[in-house]
N, C-alpha and C positions, 0 to 999 in steps of 0.2 A: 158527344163531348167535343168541344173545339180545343183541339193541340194546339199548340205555336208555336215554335223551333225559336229559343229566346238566343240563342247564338250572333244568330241574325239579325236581331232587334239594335238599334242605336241608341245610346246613353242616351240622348235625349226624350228620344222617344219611352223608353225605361220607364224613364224619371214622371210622364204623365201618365202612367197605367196606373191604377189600383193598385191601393199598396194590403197587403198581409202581414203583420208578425205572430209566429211560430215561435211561440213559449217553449224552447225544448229542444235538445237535440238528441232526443231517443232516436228508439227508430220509428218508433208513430210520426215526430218532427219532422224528420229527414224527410220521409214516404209523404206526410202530407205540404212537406214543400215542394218536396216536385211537382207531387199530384197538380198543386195550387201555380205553379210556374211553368207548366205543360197546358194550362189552360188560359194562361194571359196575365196573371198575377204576378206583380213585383212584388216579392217577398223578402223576410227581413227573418232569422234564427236568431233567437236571445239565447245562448247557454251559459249557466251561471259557474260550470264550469270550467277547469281548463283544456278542455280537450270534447269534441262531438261525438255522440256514442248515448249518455246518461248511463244507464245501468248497464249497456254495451260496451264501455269505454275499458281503454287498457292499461295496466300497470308494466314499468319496465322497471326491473329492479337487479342488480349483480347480471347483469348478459342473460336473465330472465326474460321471455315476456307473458304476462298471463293477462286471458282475456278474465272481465270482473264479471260479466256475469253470464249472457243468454251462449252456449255452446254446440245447441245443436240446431240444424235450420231446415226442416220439413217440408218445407214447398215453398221451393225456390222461384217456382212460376210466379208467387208475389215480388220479387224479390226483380226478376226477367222482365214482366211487367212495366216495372217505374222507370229500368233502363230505355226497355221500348221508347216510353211515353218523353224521355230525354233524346231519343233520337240515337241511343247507343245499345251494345250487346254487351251484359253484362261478362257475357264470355272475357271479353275484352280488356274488363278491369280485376274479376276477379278468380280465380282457382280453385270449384267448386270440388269436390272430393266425396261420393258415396262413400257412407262405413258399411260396412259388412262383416260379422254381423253388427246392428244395431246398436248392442250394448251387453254386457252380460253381468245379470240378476245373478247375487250370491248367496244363498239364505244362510239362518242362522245354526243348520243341521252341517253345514259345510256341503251342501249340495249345488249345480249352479244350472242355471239354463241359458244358452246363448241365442239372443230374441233376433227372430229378422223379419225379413220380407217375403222368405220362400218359404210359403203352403209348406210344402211337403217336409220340409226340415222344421218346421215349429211344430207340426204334427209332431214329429220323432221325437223334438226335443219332449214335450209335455207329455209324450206316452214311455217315456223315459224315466220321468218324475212320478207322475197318476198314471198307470196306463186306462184308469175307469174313467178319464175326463178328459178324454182324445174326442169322442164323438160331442160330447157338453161345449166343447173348445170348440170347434167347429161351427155347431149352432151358433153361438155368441160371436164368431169373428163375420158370418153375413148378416146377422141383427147390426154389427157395427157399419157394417158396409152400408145399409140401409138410413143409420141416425147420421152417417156422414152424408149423405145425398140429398136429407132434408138441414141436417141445423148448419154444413161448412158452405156446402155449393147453393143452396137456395138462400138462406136465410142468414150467411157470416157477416155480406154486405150490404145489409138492405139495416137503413133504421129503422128502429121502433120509436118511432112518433109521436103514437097515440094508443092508448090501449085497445081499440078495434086492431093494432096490429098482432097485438098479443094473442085478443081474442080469437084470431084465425087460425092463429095455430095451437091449440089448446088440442083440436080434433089428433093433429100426429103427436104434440108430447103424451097424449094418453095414448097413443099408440105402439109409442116408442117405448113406452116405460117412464116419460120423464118425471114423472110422480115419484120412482123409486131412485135411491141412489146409485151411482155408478158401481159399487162392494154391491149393493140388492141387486140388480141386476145381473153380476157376474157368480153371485150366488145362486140363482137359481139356473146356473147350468153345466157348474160345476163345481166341486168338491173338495178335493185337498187344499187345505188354507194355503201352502206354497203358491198353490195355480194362481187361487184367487187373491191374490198377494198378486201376484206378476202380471193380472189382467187387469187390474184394480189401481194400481199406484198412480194411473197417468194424469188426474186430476190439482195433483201435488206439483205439475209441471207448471200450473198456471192458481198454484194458490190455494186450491179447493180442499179439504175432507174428503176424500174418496165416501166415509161413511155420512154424510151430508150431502155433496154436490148432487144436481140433475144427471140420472141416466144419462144426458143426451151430450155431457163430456167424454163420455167414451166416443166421440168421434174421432179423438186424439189416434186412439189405438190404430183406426183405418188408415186415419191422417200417415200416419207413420207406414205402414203397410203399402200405401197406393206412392207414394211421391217418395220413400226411404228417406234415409238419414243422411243430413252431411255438413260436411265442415272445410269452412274456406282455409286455404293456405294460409297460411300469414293470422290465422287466429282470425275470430269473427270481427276484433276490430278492423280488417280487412277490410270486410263489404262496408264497415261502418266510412270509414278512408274514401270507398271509392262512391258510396252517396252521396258523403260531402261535396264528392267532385262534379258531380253531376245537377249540382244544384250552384254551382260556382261557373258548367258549362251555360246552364240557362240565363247567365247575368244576373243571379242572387247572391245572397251574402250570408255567411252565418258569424255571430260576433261570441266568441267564448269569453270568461270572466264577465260574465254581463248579467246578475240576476235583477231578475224581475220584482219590483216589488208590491205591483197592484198594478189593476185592469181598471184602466180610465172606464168610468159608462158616461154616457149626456143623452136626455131624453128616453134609458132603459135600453140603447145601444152601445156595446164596446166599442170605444172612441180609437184607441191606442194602450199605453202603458208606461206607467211613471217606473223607472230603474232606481235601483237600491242607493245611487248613487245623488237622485231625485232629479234628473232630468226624465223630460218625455220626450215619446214619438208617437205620434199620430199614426193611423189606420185605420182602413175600410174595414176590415175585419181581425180579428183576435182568435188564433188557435191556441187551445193550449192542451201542450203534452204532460204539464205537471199533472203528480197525483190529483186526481179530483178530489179529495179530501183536500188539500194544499190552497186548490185552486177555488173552490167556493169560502172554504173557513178563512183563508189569508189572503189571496188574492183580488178576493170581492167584501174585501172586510168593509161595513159602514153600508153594502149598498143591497136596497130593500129586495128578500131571496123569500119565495112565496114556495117553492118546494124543496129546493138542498139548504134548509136554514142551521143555523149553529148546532140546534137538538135535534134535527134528523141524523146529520153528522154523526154526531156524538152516540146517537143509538147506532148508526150501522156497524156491522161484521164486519172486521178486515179479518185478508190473508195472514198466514204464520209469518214470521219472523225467518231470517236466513242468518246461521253465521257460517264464514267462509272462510278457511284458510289457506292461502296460495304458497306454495314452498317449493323450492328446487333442491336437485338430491345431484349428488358430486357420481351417481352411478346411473346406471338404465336398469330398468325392473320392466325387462321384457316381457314377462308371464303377465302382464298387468294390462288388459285392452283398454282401446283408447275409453273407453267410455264402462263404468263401470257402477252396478247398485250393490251394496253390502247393508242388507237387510237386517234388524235388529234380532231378539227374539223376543220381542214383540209386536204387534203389527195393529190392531185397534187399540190396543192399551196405549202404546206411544202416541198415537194422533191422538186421542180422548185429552190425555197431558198434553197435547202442547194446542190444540183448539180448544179447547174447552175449560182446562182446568188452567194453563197457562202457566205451567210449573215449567222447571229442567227437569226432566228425567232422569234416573238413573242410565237408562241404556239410551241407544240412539241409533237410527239408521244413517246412511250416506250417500251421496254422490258423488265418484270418484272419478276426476277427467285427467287423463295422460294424452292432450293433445300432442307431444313430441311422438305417440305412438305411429302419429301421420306426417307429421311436421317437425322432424328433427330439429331444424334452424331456430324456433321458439325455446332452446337451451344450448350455452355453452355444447361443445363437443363431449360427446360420453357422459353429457349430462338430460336429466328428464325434467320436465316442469310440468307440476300438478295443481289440481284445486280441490278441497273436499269438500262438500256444501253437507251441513246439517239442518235439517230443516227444527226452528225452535218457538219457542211461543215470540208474537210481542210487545212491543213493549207494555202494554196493557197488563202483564205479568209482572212488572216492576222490578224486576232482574236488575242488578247493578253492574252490567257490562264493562267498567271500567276494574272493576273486583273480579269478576267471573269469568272474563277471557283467556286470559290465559291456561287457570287451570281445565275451563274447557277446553283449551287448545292441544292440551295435552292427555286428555282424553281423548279425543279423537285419536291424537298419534298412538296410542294406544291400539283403540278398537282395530287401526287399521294394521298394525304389526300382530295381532293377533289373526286376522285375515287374510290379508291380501297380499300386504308387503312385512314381510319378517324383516328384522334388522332396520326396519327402516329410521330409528330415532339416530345411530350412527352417521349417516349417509344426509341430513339433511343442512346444506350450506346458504340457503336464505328462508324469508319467512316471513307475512304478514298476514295481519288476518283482516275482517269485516263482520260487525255486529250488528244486531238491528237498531244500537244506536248511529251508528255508522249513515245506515239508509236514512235513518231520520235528518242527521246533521248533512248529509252530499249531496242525498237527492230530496231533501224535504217531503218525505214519505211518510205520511199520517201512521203513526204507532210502531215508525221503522216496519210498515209491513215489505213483503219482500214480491207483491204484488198487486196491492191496494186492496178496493174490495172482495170478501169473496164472494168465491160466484155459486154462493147458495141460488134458489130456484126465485128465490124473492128480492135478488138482487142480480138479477140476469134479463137480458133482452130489455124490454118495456119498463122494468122496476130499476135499474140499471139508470147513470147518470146519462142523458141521452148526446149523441152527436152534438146537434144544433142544442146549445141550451134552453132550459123549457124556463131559466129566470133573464136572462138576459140576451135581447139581440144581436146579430153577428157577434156571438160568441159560439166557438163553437170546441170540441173536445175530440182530443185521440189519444191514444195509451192506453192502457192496463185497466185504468179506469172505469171506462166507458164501454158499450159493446159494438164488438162481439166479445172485451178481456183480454186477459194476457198471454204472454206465449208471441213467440215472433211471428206467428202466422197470425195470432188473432190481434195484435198491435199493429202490421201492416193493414189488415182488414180496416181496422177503427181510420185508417186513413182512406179507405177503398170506398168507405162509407160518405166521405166529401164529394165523392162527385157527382151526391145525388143531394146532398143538401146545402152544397156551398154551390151557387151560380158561376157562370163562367163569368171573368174581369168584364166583359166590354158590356154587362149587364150593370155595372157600377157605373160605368163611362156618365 
């Protein structure tokens, strides 16, 4: 790959490189604008809105700040990477922070396990809980170590093309299990539904059904185990902050308020892009980080789609639905780890209703983040700021979130003062929330899902909306979307994946 240190480069000269514009300013955008402006590309970020992040992006509310959505960051070495390829140490810009432990899983027995990265303490913990699925645990965390060495490190960054790519690996997903689901798999190695609850959830991190998804999302689990858990200072709209910067050191631009309202094509190549606004800009090629749903069904509306056509669309799966409430407490609820799961009681019945049957449930599980447990300065003094995430159907469930919210919102306060924080409806002095209408109308997110497609086995790798589009020339996709999927590792990926199918600039020259 040919780097350029665009530092250096002169406005003039700028001005006649190949030009890029990067639909998006996720963190797929961000990653694959550098990616694209480390290789010679004059690029151009359209964010429609106000502020660079998308579903990264931060609210600051009453001496609040809460990040909106992704909170934990897994391998940072993608992350190290794009600084490299800008010519900086991310050391530099941003304040990375191991948790330890990991997170701590609460069930609905008031039992708790606190997950990490040390063998010998995960052992104790779950021989704590089962002591009969201590040795079961064990098998299943090198089975894991195995499905991460063929689908994260071989196969995260490598497109799928053409279905000969698929086919080559067919021989290790039967190998792997990938036939069974990520629950089958952890099922047959061990026992107490608590375990298999706590070895099983991590599919939900990027969308999936644990009782659905491919075996070969348990890579997550290693994922987390080999590179641990962490969170920047300043909230992850931090690293978001310091990409932006690193794409403004290479002499690019990202423009916020600026939605996109259609993908020029001429001759069956993305030309440029007309803005909501109806002006255009030309370019050599077109990223786009929107939902791939967003970005075939509205973005390419009118122009002729030979395999993501309107009724492909319209059949596929999406992800669940998120609703999120952010609220700050006038006190600190010490006993509360930064990162925390409070488990329903129930655990395939709830996922059934909200993938499948696409109801509200009576009960509900959570994720519950106290980054001040790290970051004091994200609240007022003697104060905490939290987010609860419920994972819920979407919109394909036809929920009236504008009716529903609330008194969801107060269920959750609920579940959680029976849990985790007693007293806690007293103590709470701000408040908003996010519904999967929300995702729909911010980030124009096909069915408010709360990570596009899911990554059922039939919608993964090869069957997956590809990098390079397979309907339109230099067009190309990164995000949630596309593979290798969601999760900040696998959205930096979808960008990692350009540097094998987007040529270097002086290839356009």
């Amino acid at each position: 790959m040919n780097v350029i240190a665009r530092r250096d480069v002169a406005p003039e000269a700028m001005a006649k490189r190949p030009h890029a514009i990067v639909i998006g300013a996720g963190f797929g955008g961000l990653a694959a604008a550098i990616r694209l402006g480390a290789r010679g590309w004059r690029v151009t970020v359209l964010e429609r809105c106000e502020q660079p992040g998308g579903r990264a992006s931060v609210f600051r509310q009453d001496g609040f700040v809460f990040d909106a959505g992704p909170t934990i960051i897994t391998a940072p070495f993608l992350l190290e990477e794009l600084w490299a390829l800008a010519g900086g140490r991310m050391a530099d810009d941003v304040d990375l922070r191991s948790i330890d432990p990991f997170y701590r899983i609460r069930f609905d027995d008031g039992m708790h396990i606190d997950c990490s990265g040390d063998h010998a303490a995960m052992c104790a913990e779950i021989g704590r809980l089962a002591p009969g699925d201590v040795a079961g645990y064990e098998r299943f965390i090198a089975m894991t170590e195995e499905i991460y060495r063929i689908g994260f490190e071989q196969l995260g960054h490598v497109p799928f093309g053409h279905w000969t790519d698929m086919a080559r690996i067919l021989p290790d997903l039967v190998r792997l299990s990938g036939h069974r689901s990520v629950h089958g798999l952890v099922a047959r190695h061990v026992r107490d539904p608590r375990v298999r609850a706590a070895l099983s959830f991590h599919p939900l991190l990027v969308g999936g059904n644990p009782f659905r998804v491919s075996a070969i999302y348990a890579l997550i689990l290693h994922l987390e185990r080999r590179h641990g858990v962490h969170f920047a200072m300043g909230g992850t709209g931090a690293i978001v902050a310091g990409l932006a910067r690193l794409i403004e050191r290479q002499g690019n631009r990202i423009r916020c308020n600026t939605p996109v309202d259609r993908i020029l094509v001429r001759e069956g190549a993305a030309s440029g892009v007309e803005l909501a606004d109806g002006s255009r800009i030309a370019a050599d090629i077109v990223v786009s980080d929107a939902c791939t749903g967003f970005t075939y069904g509205h973005l390419l509306r009118g122009v002729a789609r030979r395999r993501w056509t309107d009724r492909k669309l319209a059949a596929a799966r999406y992800s669940m639905g998120l609703f999120v409430w952010y609220f700050g407490t006038d006190r600190q609820f010490g006993e509360v780890p930064h990162h925390t799961i409070v488990m329903g009681p129930r655990y395939r019945g709830l996922l059934d209703d909200i993938f499948e049957k696409k109801r509200l449930a009576p009960d509900m599980s959570l994720y519950l983040h106290r980054p001040t447990a790290t970051d004091p300065a994200l609240a007022p003094a003697g104060c905490d700021a939290f987010y609860a995430l419920a994972p819920v159907p979407h919109l394909g469930g036809g929920q009236d979130w504008a009716r529903e919210a609330e008194a969801f919102r107060q269920r959750v306060e609920r579940r959680l003062e029976e849990t985790v924080m007693p007293g806690l409806g007293g103590h709470i002095v701000t408040s908003r929330v996010m519904t999967p209408r929300d995702f729909a109308t911010r980030y124009d997110s096909t069915l408010g899902a709360g990570f596009g497609m899911e990554p059922v086995l039939t919608q993964s790798a090869w069957f997956r909306p590809h990098n390079a589009s397979e309907d339109v020339r230099n067009l190309f996709l990164v995000g949630a979307g596309t593979h290798p999927g969601a999760g900040v590792p696998g959205v930096l990926s979808t960008a990692r994946v350009l540097d094998t199918v987007v040529p270097d600039a002086n290839a356009f020259v």
